[in-house]
N, C-alpha and C positions, 0 to 999 in steps of 0.2 A: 625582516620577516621573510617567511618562504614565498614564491615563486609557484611553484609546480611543486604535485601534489603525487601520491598515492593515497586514491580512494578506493572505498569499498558499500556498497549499495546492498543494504540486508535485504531480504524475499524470504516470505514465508516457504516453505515444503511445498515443492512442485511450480511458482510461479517463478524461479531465479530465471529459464529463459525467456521468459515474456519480459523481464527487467532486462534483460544483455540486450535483446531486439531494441529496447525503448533508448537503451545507452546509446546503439549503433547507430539509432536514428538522431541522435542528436551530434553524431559526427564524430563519435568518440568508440576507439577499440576495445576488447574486453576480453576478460576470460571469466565466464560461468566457473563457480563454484556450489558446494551446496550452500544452501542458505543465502548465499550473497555472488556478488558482479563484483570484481577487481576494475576497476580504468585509473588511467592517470591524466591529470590535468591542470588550467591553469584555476587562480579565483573564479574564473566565467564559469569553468566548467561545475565545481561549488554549487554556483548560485543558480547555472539554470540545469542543473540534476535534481535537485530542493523543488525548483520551481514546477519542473516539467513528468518530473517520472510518477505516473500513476501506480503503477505495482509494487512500487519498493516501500520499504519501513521506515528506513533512515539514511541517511549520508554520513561515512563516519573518513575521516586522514586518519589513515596507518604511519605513526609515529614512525614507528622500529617492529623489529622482531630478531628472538634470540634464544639461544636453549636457557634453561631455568630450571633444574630438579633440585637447588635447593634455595632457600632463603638470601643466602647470600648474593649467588649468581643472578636471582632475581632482583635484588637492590641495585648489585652494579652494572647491570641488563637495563633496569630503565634511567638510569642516574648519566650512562653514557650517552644515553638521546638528547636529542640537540634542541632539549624543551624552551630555549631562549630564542627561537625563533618564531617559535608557539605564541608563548607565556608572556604579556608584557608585566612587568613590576604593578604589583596590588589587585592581578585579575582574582575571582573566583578560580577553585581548579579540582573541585572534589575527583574523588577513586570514584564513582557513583558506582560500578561495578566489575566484578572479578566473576570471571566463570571457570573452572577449574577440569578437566574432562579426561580420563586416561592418565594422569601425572602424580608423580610423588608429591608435591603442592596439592593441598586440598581442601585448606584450611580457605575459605573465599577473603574471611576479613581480617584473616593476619596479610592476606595477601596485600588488600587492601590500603594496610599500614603500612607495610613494608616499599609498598607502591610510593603511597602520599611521600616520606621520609626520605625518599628518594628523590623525588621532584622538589620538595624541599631545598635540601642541600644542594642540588646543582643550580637554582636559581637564588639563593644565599652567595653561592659559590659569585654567580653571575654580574650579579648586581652588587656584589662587596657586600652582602649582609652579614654582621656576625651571625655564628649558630646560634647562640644562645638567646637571640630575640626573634619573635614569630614574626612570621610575613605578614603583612595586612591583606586583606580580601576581602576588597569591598566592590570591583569593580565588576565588569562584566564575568558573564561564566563561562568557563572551557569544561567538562563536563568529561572525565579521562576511563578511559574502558581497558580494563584486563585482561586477555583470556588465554587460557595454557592451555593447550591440545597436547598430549603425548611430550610432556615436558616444555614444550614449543612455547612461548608467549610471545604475544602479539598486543600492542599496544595502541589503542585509537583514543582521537578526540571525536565525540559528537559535532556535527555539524548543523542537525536540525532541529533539537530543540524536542517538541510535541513531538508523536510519531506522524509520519506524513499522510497518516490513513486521515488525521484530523485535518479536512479540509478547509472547516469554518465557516459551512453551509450549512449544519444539522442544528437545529435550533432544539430539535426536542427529537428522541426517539422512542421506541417501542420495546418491548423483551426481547434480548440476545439477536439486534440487529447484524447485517453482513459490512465488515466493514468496507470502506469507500475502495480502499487499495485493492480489495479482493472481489469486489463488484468491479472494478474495472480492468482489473489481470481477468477476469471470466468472460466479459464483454470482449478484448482485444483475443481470446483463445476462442472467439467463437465466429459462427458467418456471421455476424450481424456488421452490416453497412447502412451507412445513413440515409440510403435512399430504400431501405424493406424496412415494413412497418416493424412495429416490437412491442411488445406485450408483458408485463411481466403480474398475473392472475393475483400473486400472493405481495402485493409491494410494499406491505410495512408501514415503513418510511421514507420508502421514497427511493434507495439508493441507486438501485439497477435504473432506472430512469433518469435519475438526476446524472448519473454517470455517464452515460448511453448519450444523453444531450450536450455534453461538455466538451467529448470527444467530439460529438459529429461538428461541434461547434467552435472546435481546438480551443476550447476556456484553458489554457493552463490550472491544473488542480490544486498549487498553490498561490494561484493570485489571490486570492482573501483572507492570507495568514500571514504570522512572521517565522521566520528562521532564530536558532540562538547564534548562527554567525554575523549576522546582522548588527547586534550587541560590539560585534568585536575591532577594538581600534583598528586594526590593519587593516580592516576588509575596504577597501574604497566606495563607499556609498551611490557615487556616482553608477560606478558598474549594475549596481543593484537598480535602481532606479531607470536605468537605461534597459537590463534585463527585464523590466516590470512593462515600461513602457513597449518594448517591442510585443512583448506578450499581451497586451490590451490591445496593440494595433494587430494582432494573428487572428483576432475572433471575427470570425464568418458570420456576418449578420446577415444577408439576406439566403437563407434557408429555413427550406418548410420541410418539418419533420414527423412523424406518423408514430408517436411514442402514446403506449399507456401504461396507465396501470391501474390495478383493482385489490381492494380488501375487502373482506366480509365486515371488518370494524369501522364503524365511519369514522370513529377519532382518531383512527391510524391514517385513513383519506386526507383527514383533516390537518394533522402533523406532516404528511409528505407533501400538501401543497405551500405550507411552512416554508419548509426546507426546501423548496423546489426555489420559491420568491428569493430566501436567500444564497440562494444560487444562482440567478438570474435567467432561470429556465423557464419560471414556470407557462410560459405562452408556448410552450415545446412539447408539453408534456400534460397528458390527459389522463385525470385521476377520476376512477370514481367508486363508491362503494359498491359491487359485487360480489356474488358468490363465487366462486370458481365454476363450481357444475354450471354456471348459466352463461358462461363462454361460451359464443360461436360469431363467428366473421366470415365475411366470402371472399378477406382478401388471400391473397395467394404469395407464397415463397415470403413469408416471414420469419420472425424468429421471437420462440417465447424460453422465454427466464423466469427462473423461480426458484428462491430458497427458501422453502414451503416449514411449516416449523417441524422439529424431529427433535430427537432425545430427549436431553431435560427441559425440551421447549412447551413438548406435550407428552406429560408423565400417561397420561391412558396409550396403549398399546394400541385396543382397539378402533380407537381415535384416527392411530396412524395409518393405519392398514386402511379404514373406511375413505380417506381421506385420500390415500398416493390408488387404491380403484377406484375412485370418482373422477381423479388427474387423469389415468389411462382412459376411461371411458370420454369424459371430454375432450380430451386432446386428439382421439383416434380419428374423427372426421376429416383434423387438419394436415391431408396426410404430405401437402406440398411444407409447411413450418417446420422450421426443426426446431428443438423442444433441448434446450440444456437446465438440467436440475440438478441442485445439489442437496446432499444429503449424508446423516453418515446412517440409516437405515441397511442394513446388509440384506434385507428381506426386500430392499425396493424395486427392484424389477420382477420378482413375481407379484408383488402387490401392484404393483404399475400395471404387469399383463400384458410385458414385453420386456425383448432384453437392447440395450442400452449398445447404440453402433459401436461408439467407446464410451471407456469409463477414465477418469483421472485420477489420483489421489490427490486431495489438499491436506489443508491445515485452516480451518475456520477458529485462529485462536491457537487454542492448545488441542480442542478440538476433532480427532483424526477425521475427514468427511469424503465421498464421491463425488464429481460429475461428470453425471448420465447423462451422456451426450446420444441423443436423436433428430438425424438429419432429415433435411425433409425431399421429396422428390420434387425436382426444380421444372417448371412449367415455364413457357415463354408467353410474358404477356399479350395477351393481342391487342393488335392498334389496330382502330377501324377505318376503313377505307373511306376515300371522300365522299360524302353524298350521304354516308350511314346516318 
C-alpha cells in the first residue's frame, strides 16, 4: 500500500487561507487553491489533518488526474491508476460522486459508471478475478470522488467519512445553525485571543463559544469522532491511537477563560449548555438567557460574535432591520470591542447605522453571506499601583 500521499483539504468560499495557515501550522507545505489546500504527506499527516484542521470539510488522496472529453479516455484515465494500492480485495469502493463543470462530459452518473467499471476491471485484473464474476464488497469503505474541470479529471478517495464540521459535541441544535468549521475559520480570522473576554449576544446553540473554548484550550476538534480511514486495513492503528493520545495530552487545563453567550430563547440556553457538557467546556463558557438590547459590560478590548438570524431564518423584513438597529444601538457604547457579524442582509450596515471596517464574503452552506468586521479602539488596561 501507499507511503506518501497527495492530499487535498476542501474549504468553503473564502475560508481556503485560514485552512493553508492551519496546514502550515501543523508542519506541512501547501498551495491554496479555490475551494481547497493541495499538501503532500505521510499516513500521520492523514490522520492528524482529520484530527486537527478546524476550517476544512474534508480530507480527500488525489488518486490521479488526466485529460477526459470523452467516455473512453475517461475509463482508461481511471483504469490506469494504481487503485491496488488503495483497494484491498472485498473493500466497499462506491463512485459516491461525479462533478462535471466546463467539459464535454456531463452526464454525472454515466460518469459514475464508467468510473466504477473501470476500478473494477483493474482490481479483477489485480487479483486474477475473472470478469464475468462480481467483486464482493463487504468490507470496509473507500468512498471515490470524480470531478472534471475543463475536461481535466481528478480523481479522490475520501478520507473522512462525516464532514469534519461534525465534531460530535452537538447533541441538539436550533434553526439553520453556523456550522462548527465556519464558527471556527471566523474565530481564527478574528482578534479574539484567549485572554479578552468574548461574547457572542445571539448564541443558538452554542457554537461560537464552544469553539472559541476548544481552541483556547487546543481540544483538537476531532477528538470525539471517527474517521472512514480508520475502517481501513492499511492504516496502522497504532499511529491513530498514538495521534489521539498525543492530542489528549495538548489540552491546557489550567486556564481561566472570560466566554459568554446569550439568547432571547431559553431552550436554545438550554441546548447550548448541552452541547457545551459534551464538549467538555462547559465550566469555560457562560450561558444565559438575554435579550440582546440588555447587553452592557465595563469590560474593555473584547471581542463580540454573532450570527444573528437573517434570510429564510426570519421571513419578517421588518423584524430584521428592528433587530440589526437595536445591534448598532447596543453595541455603540462598547466602542474599545470589536464586533464581527455575519450576515447575508445587503441592507446591514445602514440598518446597523455604521459601515463595517471590512467586510468578507463567505459561504454559510450554499448560502452566499458577509462578515462585518468592527474593530474596536484598543485601551491599555490599568494595573494599580501598590497600596491602591
Amino acid at each position: 500500500m501507499k507511503t506518501n500521499f497527495k492530499l487535498v483539504a476542501t474549504a468553503a468560499a473564502g475560508l481556503e487561507a485560514v485552512v493553508g495557515r492551519e496546514i502550515r501550522d501543523l508542519g506541512y507545505d501547501c498551495q491554496v487553491e479555490n475551494g481547497r489546500v493541495r499538501f503532500d504527506g505521510d499516513l500521520s499527516a492523514i490522520i492528524k489533518s482529520n484530527l486537527w484542521l478546524r476550517a476544512a470539510d474534508r480530507i480527500k488522496i488525489i488518486v490521479g488526474q488526466f485529460p477526459a472529453s470523452t467516455f473512453e479516455e475517461l475509463f482508461q484515465g481511471v483504469y490506469r491508476l494504481d487503485w491496488e494500492h488503495y483497494l484491498p480485495l472485498g473493500c466497499k469502493f462506491p463512485i459516491s460522486k461525479a462533478k462535471c463543470v466546463k467539459s464535454k462530459l456531463h452526464n454525472e452518473p454515466s460518469v459514475q459508471a464508467i468510473s466504477k467499471k473501470a476500478v473494477v476491471k483493474k482490481l479483477q485484473k489485480h487479483f486474477h478475478r475473472p470478469e464475468g464474476v462480481p467483486l464482493q464488497e463487504t468490507g470496509a469503505e473507500f468512498k471515490i470522488e470524480v470531478s472534471i474541470l475543463k475536461d481535466v479529471a481528478t480523481v479522490f478517495i475520501d478520507t473522512t467519512g462525516s464532514s469534519l464540521f461534525k465534531r460530535g459535541y452537538r447533541v441538539e441544535k436550533g434553526g439553520a445553525p453556523i456550522k462548527e468549521n465556519m464558527a471556527a475559520a471566523i474565530l481564527l480570522l478574528s482578534n479574539w485571543y484567549p485572554d479578552k473576554p468574548l461574547i457572542d449576544p445571539t448564541c443558538g446553540s452554542g457554537t461560537f463559544c464552544i469553539e472559541a473554548a476548544m481552541i483556547a484550550r487546543k481540544i483538537a476538534p476531532g477528538l470525539k469522532r471517527s474517521f472512514a480511514f480508520e475502517e481501513w486495513n492499511w492504516v496502522d492503528k497504532t499511529l491513530v491511537q498514538q495521534a489521539r493520545q498525543e492530542a489528549q495530552a495538548t489540552i491546557v487545563q489550567d486556564l481561566v477563560l472570560d466566554i459568554s453567550g446569550y439568547d432571547i430563547d431559553g431552550r436554545m440556553i438550554d441546548i447550548a449548555k448541552k452541547n457545551a457538557v459534551a464538549a467538555g467546556v462547559d465550566s469555560d463558557i457562560h450561558f444565559k438567557q438575554m435579550r440582546l438590547q440588555d447587553l452592557k459590560t465595563d469590560k474593555i478590548n473584547g471581542v463580540i460574535l454573532s450570527n444573528p438570524p437573517y434570510g429564510e431564518r426570519l421571513l419578517n423584513d421588518d423584524a430584521i432591520a428592528k433587530l440589526y438597529q437595536e445591534m448598532g444601538e447596543t453595541f455603540s457604547p462598547l466602542v474599545t470591542w470589536s464586533k464581527f457579524i455575519l450576515t447575508s442582509d445587503e441592507q446591514f450596515e445602514t440598518r446597523y447605522g455604521r459601515l463595517a471596517d471590512k467586510k468578507r464574503k463567505l459561504y454559510n452552506g450554499t448560502l452566499k453571506v458577509d462578515l462585518y468586521q468592527f474593530f474596536g479602539k484598543r485601551v491599555k488596561r490599568m494595573i494599580p499601583e501598590e497600596g491602591d
